[in-house]
C-alpha positions as CSV (number, residue, x, y, z in Angstrom):
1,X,0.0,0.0,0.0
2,X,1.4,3.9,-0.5
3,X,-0.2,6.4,1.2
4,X,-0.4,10.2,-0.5
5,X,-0.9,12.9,1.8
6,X,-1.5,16.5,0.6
7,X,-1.2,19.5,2.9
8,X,-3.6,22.4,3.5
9,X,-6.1,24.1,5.7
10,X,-9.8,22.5,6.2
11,X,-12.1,25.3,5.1
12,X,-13.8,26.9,2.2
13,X,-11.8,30.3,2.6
14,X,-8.5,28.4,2.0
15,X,-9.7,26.4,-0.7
16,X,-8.0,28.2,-3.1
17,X,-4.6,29.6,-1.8
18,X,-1.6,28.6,-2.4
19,X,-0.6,26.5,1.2
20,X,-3.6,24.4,-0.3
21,X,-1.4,23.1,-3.4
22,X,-1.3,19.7,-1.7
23,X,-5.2,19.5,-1.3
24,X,-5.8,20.3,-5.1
25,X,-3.3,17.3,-6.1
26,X,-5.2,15.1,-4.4
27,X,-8.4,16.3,-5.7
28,X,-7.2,15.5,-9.2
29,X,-5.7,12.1,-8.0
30,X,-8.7,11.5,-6.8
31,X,-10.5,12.1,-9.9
32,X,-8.3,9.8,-11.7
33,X,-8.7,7.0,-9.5
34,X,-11.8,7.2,-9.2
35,X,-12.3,7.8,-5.4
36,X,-14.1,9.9,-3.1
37,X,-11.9,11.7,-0.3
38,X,-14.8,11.8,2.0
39,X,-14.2,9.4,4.6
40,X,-13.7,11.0,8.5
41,X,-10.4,9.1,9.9
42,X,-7.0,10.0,11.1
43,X,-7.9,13.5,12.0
44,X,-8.8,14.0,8.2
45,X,-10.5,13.1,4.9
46,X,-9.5,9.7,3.0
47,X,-10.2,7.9,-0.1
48,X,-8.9,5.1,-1.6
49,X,-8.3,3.8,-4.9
50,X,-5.8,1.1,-6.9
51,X,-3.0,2.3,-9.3
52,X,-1.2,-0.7,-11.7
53,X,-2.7,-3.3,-8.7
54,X,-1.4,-1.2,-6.1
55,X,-3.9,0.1,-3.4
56,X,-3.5,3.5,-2.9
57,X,-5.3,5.7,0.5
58,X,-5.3,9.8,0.1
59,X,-5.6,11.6,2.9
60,X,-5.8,15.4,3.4
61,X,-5.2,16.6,7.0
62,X,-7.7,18.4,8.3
63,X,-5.8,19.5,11.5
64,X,-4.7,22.6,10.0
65,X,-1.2,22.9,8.5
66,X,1.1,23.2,11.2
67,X,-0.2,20.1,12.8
68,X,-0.3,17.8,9.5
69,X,1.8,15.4,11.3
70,X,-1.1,14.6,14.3
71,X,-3.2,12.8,11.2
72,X,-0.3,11.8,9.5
73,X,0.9,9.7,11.9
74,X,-2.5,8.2,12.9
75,X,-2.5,6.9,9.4
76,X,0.6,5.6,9.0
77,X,0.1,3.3,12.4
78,X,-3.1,2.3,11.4
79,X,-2.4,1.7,7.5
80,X,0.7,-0.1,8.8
81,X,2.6,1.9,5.6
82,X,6.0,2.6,6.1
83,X,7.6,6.0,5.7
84,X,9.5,5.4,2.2
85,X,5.9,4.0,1.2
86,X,4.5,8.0,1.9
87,X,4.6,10.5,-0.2
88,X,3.7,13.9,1.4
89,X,2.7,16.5,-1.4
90,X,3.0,20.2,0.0
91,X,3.5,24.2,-1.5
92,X,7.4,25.3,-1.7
93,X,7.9,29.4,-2.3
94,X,11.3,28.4,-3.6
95,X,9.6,27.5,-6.7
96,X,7.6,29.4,-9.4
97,X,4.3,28.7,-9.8
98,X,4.4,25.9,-12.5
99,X,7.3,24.0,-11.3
100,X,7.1,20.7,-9.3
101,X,10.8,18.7,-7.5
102,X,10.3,15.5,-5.8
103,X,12.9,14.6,-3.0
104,X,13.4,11.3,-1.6
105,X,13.7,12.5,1.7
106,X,15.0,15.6,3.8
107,X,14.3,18.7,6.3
108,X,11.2,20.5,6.5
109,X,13.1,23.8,4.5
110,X,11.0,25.7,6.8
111,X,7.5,24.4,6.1
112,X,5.7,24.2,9.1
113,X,3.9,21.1,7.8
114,X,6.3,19.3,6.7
115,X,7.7,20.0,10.6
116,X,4.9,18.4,11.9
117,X,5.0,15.7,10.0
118,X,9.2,15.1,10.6
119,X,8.3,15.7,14.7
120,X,5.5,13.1,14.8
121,X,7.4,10.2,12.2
122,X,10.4,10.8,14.1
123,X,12.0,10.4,10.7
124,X,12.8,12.9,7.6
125,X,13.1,9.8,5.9
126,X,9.9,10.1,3.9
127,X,8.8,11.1,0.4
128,X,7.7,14.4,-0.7
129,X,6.8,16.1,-4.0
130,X,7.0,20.1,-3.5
131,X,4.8,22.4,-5.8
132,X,5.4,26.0,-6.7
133,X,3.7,28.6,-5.5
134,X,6.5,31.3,-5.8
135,X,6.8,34.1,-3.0
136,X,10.8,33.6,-1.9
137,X,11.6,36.6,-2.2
138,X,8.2,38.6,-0.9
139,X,8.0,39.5,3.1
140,X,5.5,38.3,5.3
141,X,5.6,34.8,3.6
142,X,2.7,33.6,6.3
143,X,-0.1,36.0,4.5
144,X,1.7,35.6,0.9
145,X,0.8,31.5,0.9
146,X,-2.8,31.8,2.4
147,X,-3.9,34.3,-0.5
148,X,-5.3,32.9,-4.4
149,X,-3.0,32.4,-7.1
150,X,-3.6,35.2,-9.4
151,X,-5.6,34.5,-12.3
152,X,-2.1,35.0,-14.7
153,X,-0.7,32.3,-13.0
154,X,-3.5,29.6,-13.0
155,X,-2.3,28.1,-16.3
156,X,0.9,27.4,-15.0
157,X,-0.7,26.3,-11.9
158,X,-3.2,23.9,-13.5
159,X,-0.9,22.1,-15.8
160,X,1.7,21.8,-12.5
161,X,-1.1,19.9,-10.6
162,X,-1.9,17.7,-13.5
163,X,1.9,17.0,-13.7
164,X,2.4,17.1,-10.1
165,X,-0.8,14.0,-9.4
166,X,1.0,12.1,-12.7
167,X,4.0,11.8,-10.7
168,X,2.3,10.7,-7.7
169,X,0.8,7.6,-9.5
170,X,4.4,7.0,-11.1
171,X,5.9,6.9,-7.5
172,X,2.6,4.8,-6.7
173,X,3.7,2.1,-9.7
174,X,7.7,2.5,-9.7
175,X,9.0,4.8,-6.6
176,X,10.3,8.0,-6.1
177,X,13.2,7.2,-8.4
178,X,11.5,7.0,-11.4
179,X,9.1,9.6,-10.2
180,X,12.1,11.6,-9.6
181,X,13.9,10.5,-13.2
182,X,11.1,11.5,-14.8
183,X,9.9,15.0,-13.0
184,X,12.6,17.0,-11.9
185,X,13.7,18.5,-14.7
């Protein structure tokens, strides 16, 4: 089983901002698999689905950001998944809007969920696929990722997501490797 957890904040004012990146790939993962993320458990919202005869759970947090790892961790003891089988999808300001880098493991590189998630696996040792949301150089990054993408960027956006839930089912089939091979250009 692999486990694909997006990050973002429950609520239909965040719906669209850009710390909600990880929420709209699994939306579209959904929609390709064919499940609904609708189920209550581990302090958030799952569905599941198969991907080339692998079973595959979603889950979007729904503890806020910064405390991403509370659910995270619930799931991962329940679903008995281990952490190289997790693949934690999450906004990065050190990309543009558009771009997507996968990383077999690492530090949190300041995001608070990611944090969360490294303090309640005890481990950094887990998969995660970062999408741009631009913003490294603005001030007051806190407000900057909790406001829309403007409309000029939702093309880029859009087609990021798309390319951002392909490379989740390619880690789902093959692993980050290949996921990683084929995506971080």
């Amino acid at each position: 089983m692999k486990l694909i957890v997006g990050l973002g904040n429950p609520g239909f004012g965040y719906r669209h901002t850009r710390h909600n990146a990880g929420f709209m790939v699994i939306d579209r993962l959904a929609e390709r698999l064919g499940a609904k993320v609708t189920q209550r458990a581990y302090r958030g919202l799952v569905g599941r689905g198969v991907e080339g005869g692998v079973p595959v759970a979603l889950l979007k947090p729904m503890t806020m950001m910064n405390l991403s790892g509370l659910s995270v961790d619930q799931a991962v003891e329940d679903l008995s998944v281990a952490p190289r089988d997790v693949l934690v999808v999450y906004d990065e300001v050190q990309l543009d809007p558009g771009q997507i880098r996968l990383r077999p493991k690492g530090s949190a590189g300041g995001h608070n969920g990611a944090a969360s998630i490294i303090r309640e696996l005890g481990t950094q040792d887990f998969p995660r696929l970062r999408v741009g949301v631009g913003g490294a150089d603005k001030q007051g990054r806190a407000n900057y990722v909790l406001k829309p993408f403007g409309r000029s960027e939702w093309p880029a956006v859009r087609e990021a997501l798309e390319e951002a839930a392909d490379a989740c089912l390619l880690f789902v089939r093959e692993g980050i490797e290949a996921a990683m091979n084929r995506y971080n250009g």
